[in-house]
C-alpha positions as CSV (number, residue, x, y, z in Angstrom):
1,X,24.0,-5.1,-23.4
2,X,22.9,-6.6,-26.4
3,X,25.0,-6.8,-29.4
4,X,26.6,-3.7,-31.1
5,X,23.8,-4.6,-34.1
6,X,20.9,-4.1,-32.0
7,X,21.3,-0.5,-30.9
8,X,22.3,1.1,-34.5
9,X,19.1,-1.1,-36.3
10,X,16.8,0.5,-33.4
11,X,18.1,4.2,-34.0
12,X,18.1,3.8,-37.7
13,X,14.1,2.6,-37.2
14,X,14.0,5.8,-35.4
15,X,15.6,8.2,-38.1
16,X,13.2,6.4,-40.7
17,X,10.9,7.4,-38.6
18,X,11.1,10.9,-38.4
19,X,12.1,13.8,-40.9
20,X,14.7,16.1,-39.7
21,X,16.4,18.1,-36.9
22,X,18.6,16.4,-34.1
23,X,16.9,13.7,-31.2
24,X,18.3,14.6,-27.8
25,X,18.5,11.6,-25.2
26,X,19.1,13.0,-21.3
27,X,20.6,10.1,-19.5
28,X,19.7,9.6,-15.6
29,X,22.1,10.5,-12.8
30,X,23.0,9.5,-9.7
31,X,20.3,10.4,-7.6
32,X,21.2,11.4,-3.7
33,X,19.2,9.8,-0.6
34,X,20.3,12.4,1.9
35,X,23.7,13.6,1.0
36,X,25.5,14.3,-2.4
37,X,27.9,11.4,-2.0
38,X,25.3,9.0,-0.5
39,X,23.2,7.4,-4.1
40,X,20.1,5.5,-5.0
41,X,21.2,2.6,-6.9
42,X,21.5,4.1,-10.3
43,X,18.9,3.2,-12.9
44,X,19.5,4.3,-16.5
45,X,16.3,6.1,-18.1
46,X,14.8,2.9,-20.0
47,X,14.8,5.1,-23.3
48,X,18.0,5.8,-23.8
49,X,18.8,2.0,-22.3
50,X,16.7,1.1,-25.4
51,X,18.3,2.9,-28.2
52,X,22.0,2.9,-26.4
53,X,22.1,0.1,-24.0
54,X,24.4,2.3,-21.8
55,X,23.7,2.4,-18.0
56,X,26.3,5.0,-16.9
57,X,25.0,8.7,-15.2
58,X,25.4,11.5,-16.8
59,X,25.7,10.9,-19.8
60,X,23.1,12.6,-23.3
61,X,23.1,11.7,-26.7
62,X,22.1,12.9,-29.7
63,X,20.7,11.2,-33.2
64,X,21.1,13.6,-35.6
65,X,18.7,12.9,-38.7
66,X,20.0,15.2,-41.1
67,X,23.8,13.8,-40.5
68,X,22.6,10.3,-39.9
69,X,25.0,10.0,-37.0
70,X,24.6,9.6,-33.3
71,X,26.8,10.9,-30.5
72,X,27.1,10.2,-26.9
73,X,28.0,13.4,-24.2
74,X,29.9,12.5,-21.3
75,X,33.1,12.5,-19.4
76,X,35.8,9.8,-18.8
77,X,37.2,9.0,-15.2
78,X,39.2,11.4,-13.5
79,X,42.2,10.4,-11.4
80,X,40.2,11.3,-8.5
81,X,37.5,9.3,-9.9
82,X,39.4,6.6,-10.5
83,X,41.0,6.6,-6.7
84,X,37.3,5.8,-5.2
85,X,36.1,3.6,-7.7
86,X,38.9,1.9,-9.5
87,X,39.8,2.3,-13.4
88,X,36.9,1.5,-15.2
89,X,36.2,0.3,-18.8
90,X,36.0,4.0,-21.0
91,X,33.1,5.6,-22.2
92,X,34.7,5.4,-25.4
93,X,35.0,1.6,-25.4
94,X,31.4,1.2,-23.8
95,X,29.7,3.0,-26.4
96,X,31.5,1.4,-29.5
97,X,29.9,-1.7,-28.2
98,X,26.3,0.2,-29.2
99,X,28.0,1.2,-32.2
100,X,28.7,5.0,-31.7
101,X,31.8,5.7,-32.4
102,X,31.6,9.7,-31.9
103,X,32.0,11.0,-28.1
104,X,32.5,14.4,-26.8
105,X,32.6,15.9,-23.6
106,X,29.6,16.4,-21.4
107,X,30.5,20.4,-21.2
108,X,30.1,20.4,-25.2
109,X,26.7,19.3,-25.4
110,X,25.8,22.8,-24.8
111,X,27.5,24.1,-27.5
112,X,26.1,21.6,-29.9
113,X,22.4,22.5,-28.8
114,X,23.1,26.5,-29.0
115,X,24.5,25.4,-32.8
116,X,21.4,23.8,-33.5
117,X,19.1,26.5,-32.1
118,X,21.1,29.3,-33.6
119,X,20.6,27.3,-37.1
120,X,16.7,26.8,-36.2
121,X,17.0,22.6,-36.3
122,X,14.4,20.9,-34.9
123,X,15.5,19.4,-31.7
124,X,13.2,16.5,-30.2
125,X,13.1,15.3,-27.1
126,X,10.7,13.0,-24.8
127,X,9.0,14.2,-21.9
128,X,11.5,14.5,-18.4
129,X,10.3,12.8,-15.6
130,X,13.6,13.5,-13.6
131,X,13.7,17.5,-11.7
132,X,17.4,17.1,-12.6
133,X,16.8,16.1,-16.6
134,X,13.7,19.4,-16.4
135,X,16.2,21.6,-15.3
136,X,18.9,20.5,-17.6
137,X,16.3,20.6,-20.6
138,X,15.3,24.3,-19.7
139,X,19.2,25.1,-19.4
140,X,20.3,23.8,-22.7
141,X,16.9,24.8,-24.3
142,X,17.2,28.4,-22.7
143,X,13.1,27.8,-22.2
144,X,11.8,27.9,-18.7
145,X,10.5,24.4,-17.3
146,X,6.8,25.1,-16.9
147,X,7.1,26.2,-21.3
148,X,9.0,22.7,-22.2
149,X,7.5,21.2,-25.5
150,X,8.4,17.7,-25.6
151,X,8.2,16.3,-29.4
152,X,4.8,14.6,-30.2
153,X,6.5,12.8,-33.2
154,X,9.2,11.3,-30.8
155,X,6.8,10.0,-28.6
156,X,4.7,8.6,-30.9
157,X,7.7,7.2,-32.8
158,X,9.2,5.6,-29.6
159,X,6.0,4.5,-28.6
160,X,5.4,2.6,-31.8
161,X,8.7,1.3,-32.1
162,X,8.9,0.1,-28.3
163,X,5.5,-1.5,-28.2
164,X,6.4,-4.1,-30.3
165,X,8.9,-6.2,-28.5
166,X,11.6,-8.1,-30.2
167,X,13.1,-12.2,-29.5
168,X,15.7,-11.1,-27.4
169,X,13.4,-8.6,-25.4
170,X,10.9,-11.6,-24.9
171,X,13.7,-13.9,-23.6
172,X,14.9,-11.2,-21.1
173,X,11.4,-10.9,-20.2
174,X,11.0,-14.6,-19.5
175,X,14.8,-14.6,-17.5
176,X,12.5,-12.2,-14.9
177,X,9.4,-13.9,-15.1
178,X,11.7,-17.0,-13.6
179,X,12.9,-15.1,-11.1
180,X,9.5,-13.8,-10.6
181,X,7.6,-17.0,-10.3
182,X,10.0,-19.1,-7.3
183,X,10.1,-15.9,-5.5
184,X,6.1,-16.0,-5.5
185,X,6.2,-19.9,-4.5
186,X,9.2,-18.4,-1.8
187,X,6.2,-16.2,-0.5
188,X,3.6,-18.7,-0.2
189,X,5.7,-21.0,1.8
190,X,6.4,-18.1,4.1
191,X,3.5,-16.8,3.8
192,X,2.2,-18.5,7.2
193,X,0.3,-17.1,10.6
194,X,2.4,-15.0,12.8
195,X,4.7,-14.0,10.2
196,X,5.6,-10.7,9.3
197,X,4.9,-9.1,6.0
198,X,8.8,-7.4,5.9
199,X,9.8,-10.7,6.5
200,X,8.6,-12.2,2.8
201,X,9.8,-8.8,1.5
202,X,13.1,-9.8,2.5
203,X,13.4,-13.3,1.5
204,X,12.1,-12.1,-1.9
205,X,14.9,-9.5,-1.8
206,X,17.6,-11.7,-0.9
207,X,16.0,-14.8,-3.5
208,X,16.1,-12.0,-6.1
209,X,19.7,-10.6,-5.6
210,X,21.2,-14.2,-5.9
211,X,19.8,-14.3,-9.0
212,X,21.2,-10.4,-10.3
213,X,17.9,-9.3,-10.5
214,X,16.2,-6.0,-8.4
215,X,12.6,-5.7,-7.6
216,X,11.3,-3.6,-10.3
217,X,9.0,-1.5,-8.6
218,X,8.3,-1.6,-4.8
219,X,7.1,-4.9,-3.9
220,X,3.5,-4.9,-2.7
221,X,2.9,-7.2,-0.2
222,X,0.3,-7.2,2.4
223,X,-2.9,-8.2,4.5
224,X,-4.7,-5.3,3.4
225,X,-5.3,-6.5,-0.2
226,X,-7.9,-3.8,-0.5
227,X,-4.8,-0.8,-0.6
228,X,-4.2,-1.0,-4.2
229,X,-0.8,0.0,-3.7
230,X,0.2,-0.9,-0.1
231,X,3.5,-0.4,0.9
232,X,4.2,-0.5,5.1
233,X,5.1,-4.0,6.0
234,X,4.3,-3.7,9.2
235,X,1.5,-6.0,9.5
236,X,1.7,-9.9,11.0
237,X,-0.8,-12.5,9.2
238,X,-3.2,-13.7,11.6
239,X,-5.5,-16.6,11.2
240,X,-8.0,-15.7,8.5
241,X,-6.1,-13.5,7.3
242,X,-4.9,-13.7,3.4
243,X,-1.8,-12.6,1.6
244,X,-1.4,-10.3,-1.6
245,X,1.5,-10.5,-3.3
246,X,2.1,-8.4,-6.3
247,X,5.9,-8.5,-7.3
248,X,8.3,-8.9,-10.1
249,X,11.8,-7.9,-10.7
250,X,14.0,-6.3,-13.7
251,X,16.8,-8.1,-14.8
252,X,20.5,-6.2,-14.9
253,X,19.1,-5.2,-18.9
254,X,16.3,-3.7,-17.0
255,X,13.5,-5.8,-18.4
256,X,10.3,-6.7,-16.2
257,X,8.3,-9.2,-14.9
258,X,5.0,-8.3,-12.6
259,X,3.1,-10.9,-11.2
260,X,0.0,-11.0,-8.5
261,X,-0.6,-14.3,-6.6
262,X,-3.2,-14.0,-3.0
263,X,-3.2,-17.0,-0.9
264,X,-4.4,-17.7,2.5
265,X,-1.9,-17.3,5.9
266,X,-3.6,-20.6,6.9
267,X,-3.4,-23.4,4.7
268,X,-6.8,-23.5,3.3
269,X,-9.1,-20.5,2.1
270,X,-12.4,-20.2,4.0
271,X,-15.6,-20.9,2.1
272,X,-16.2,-16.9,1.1
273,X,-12.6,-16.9,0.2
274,X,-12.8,-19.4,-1.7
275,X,-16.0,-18.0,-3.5
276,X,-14.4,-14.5,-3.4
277,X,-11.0,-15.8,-5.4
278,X,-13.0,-18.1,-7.9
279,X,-14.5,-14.8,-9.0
280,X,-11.7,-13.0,-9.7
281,X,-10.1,-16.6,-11.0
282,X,-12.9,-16.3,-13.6
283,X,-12.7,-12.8,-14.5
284,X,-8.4,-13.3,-15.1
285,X,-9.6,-16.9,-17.2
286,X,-12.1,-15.4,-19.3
287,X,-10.7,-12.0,-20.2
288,X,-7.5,-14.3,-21.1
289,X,-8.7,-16.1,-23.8
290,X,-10.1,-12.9,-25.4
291,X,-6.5,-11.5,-26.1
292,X,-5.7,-11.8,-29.9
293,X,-4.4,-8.7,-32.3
294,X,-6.9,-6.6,-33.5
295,X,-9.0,-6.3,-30.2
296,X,-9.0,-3.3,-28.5
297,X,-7.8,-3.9,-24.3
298,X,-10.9,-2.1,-23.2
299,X,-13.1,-3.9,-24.2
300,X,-11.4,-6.7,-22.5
301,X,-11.6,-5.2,-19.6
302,X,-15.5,-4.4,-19.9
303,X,-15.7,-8.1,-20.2
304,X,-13.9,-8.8,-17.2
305,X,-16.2,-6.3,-15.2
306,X,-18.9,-8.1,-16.9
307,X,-17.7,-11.5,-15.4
308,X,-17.0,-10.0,-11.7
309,X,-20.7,-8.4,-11.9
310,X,-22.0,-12.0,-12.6
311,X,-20.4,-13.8,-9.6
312,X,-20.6,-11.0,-7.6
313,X,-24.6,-11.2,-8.1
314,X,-24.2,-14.5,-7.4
315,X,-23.3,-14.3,-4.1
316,X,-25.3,-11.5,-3.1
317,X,-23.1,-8.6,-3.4
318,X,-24.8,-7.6,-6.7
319,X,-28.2,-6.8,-8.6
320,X,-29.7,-6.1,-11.4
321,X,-29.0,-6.1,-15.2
322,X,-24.9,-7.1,-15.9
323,X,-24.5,-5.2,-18.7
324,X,-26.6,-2.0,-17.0
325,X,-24.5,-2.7,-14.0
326,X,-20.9,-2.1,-15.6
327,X,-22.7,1.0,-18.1
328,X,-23.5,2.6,-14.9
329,X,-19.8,1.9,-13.2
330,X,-21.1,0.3,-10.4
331,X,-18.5,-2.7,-10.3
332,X,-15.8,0.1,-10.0
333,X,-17.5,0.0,-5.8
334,X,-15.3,-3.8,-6.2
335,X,-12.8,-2.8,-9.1
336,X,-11.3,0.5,-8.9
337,X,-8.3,-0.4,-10.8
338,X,-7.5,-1.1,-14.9
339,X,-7.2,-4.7,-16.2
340,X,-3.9,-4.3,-16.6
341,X,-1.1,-2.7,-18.5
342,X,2.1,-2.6,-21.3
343,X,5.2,-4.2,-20.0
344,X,8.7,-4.2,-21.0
345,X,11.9,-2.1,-19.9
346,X,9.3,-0.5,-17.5
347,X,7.2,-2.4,-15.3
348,X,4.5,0.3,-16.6
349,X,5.9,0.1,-19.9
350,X,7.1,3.9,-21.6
351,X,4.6,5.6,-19.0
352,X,6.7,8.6,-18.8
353,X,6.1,8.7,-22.4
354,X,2.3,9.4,-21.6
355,X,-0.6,7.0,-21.4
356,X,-2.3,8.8,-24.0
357,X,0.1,7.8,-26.7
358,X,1.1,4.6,-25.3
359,X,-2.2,2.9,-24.2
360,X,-4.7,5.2,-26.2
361,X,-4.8,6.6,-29.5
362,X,-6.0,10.2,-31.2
363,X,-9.0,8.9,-32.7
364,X,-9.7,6.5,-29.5
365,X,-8.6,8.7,-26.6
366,X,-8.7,8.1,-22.8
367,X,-11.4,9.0,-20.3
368,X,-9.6,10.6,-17.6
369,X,-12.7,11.6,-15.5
370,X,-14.7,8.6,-15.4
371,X,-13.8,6.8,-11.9
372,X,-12.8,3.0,-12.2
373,X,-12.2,3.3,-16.0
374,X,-9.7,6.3,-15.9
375,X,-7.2,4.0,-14.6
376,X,-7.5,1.4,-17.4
377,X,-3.7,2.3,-18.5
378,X,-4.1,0.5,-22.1
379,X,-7.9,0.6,-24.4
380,X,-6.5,0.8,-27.6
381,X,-5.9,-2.4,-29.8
382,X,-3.8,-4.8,-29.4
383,X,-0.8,-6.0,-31.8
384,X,1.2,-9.0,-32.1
385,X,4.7,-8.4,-30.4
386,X,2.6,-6.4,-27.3
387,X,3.6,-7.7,-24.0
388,X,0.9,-6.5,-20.8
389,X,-0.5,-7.8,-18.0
390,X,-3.9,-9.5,-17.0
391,X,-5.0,-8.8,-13.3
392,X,-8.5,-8.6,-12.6
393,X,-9.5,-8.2,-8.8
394,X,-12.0,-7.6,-5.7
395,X,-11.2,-4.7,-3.7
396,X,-13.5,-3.5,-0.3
397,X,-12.7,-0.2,0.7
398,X,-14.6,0.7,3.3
399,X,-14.2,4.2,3.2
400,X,-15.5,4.4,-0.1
401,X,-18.4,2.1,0.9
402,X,-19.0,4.0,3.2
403,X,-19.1,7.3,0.8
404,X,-21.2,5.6,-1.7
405,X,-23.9,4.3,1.1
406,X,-24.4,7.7,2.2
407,X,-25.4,8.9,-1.2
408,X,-27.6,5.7,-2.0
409,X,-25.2,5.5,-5.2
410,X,-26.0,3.0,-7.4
411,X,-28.1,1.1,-5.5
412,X,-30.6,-0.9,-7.7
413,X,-27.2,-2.0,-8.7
414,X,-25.1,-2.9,-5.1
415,X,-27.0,-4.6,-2.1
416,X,-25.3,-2.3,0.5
417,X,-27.3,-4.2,3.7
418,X,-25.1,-7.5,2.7
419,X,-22.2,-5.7,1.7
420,X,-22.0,-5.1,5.6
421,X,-21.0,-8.5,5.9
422,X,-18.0,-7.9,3.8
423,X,-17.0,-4.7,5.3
424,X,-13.5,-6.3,6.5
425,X,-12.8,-9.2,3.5
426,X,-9.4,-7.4,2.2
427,X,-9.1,-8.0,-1.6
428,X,-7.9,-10.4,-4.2
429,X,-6.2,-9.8,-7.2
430,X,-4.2,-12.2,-9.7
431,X,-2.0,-11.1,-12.5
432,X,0.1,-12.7,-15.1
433,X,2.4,-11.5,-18.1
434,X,0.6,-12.4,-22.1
435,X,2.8,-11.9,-25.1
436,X,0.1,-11.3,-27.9
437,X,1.0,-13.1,-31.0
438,X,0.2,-13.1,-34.8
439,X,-2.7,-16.3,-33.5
440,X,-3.6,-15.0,-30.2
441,X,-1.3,-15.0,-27.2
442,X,0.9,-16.6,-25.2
443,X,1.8,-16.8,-21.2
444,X,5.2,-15.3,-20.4
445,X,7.4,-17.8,-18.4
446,X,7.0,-20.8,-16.2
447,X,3.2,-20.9,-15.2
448,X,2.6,-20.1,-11.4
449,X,0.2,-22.0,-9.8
450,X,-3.1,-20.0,-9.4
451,X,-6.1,-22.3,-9.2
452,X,-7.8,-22.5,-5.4
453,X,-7.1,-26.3,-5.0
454,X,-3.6,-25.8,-6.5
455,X,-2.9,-23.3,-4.3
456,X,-3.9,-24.9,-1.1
457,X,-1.9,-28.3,-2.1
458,X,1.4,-26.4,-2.1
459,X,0.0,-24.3,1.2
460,X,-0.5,-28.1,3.3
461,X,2.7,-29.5,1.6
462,X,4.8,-26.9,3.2
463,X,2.9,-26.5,6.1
């Protein structure tokens, strides 16, 4: 946790941030694989981790704004309890370390809620992601699920007051982002012919755990490059094959890294590797430099498109007017995917908060129909204190070339005849972690090596 200070200055932002009625916080619980008794690793709901550091199931909380006091639900040990795990610090004592000094029993929370709606308070709460926190919403609500109204003015409070990350939060980030980085130079060294892809998804694992860190989403590591989200490790690297690794883990405060690295299997890239990856390299570079407060991420990422169109025309794959080319959507044939995203306590930072409050605003919303640019997770402008991700890419699908050739789509824009000759290239994507400041911005943690020659020097010297 951090210190006692930190959690009562972040709910007392929230209070000043909203007018009246109580704040309701649903904890996580202890979610089953196949049996009651048999648990995912627990992971607190990043929320409530925010505003009461306190990873323990089952527990609520509750700010209330008029009383300007906060209260956590929840039970202490039982004997039994105590028999199959061992005594345990109390709730009691773990929450006066985030400053609350009122607990009750899980069982009264109910009460409390029926108090409030019997007294017509405005109670807030964020949108549940969990079935078990819907069902315990409509419970203590007495509203069915498919009629809960999460609170607009939460979110957006949250939202505003998340998004801007503080000292501490940047360090934790960077703790991750060191993790992050020698697991990705782990990878390349392993990252060989004839080895399996569950094999570097093990070594990253195990290089992760002795440093108390967890992968913070499902690693995604592969020879298909081209599946955006790919994960079967199945697959063994064969010559000419390359390797995409896009990983990161969450420190035991839950903070993220997420970084993108793809290398060859073989030591060196061929020559439309190499041509392929400068591309991308190029797209990441350029849309880089452009990150500063006050410009809005789309854009950005219509800059990067701009920059793949170009080298992507010059090597054949592309025609026509650059600027047309990317009004028309015709990169998203090579770049299906967003330029990247808000990063924090979540590797997709608050997106269970909604993207259309945290990456989008009301008077700049978000096209959700649009294909290619309805998964741009964050348009809206940037700030200083933002922390997100860069990771521009090349993706051939060939079932989607396949659908767009049939329909001639596009195609004063995309030479489909040498496209053929691509039909099996994989993809390439790089990605690395920008904290925007009051100048401009600034890379997050050690720098990994990304450059082509950089990449194949480290490749021969472990070969």
């Amino acid at each position: 946790m951090f210190s006692k200070e930190t959690y009562i200055q972040r709910r007392a932002a929230l209070r000043n941030r909203l007018s009246s009625g109580i704040v309701l916080f649903l904890g996580n619980i202890d979610n089953p694989i196949n049996f009651k008794d048999n648990c995912y690793p627990f992971r607190q709901d990043s929320t409530f981790l925010y505003y009461f550091g306190l990873s323990v199931p089952f527990i609520a909380a509750i700010i209330d704004l008029d009383e300007d006091k906060s209260i956590v639900f929840g039970d202490e040990l039982s004997i039994d309890d105590i028999v199959w795990m061992g005594q345990q610090e109390t709730l009691q004592a773990k929450c006066a370390k985030s400053g609350v000094a009122q607990t009750s029993p899980s069982g009264s929370l109910s009460t409390f809620i029926q108090k409030a709606i019997d007294s017509k308070r405005t109670i807030h709460f964020l949108p549940p992601y969990q079935s078990s926190s819907k069902i315990r919403l409509s419970e203590l609500l007495q509203v069915p699920v498919s009629n809960l109204k999460p609170s607009v003015s939460l979110i957006k409070a949250v939202v505003a007051q998340r998004s801007i990350k503080e000292p501490q939060e940047i360090t934790e980030i960077e703790k991750a982002l060191q993790v992050a980085t020698e697991m990705h130079l782990l990878a390349m060294r392993l990252g060989n012919i004839g080895t399996k892809e569950y094999e570097i998804v093990n070594a990253m694992q195990h290089y992760a755990g002795d440093h108390n860190c967890s992968f913070a989403y499902p690693p995604i590591v592969t020879r298909h490059g081209e599946i955006l989200h790919n994960h079967h490790y199945h697959n063994t690297f064969g010559k000419g094959d390359m390797v995409l690794n896009d990983s990161g883990v969450e420190t035991s405060l839950g903070y993220a890294s997420d970084l993108t690295r793809t290398f060859p299997a073989d030591t060196t890239f061929t020559p439309l590797q190499r041509d392929m990856y400068q591309i991308v390299l190029d797209s990441f570079e350029s849309s880089r430099n452009l990150l500063q407060p006050g410009v809005s991420f789309k854009s950005i990422h219509l800059h990067a498109t701009e920059i793949l169109v170009q080298g992507l025309k010059d090597i054949g794959l592309m025609r026509g007017n650059v600027a047309d080319a990317v009004a028309a959507h015709a990169h998203s044939l090579f770049f299906q995917c967003g330029l990247g995203h808000m990063m924090g306590l979540d590797v997709h930072d608050m997106e269970d908060l909604g993207e259309q409050y945290v990456g989008y605003t009301d008077e700049n919303p978000k096209d959700t129909t649009t294909f290619g640019i309805k998964s741009l997770r964050l348009g809206k402008e940037l700030e200083a204190g933002y922390v997100l991700t860069i990771e521009p890419g090349i993706y051939i699908i060939p079932e989607l070339i396949d659908i767009w050739q049939a329909e001639n789509k596009l195609a004063e824009f995309i030479n489909y005849d040498k496209l053929k000759e691509f039909r099996h290239f994989g993809g390439i994507r790089i990605e690395d972690n920008f904290l925007i400041t009051p100048e401009g911005y600034r890379l997050l943690g050690p720098e990994l090596i990304k450059s082509v020659e950089d990449i194949e020097n480290y490749k021969q010297a472990y070969a």
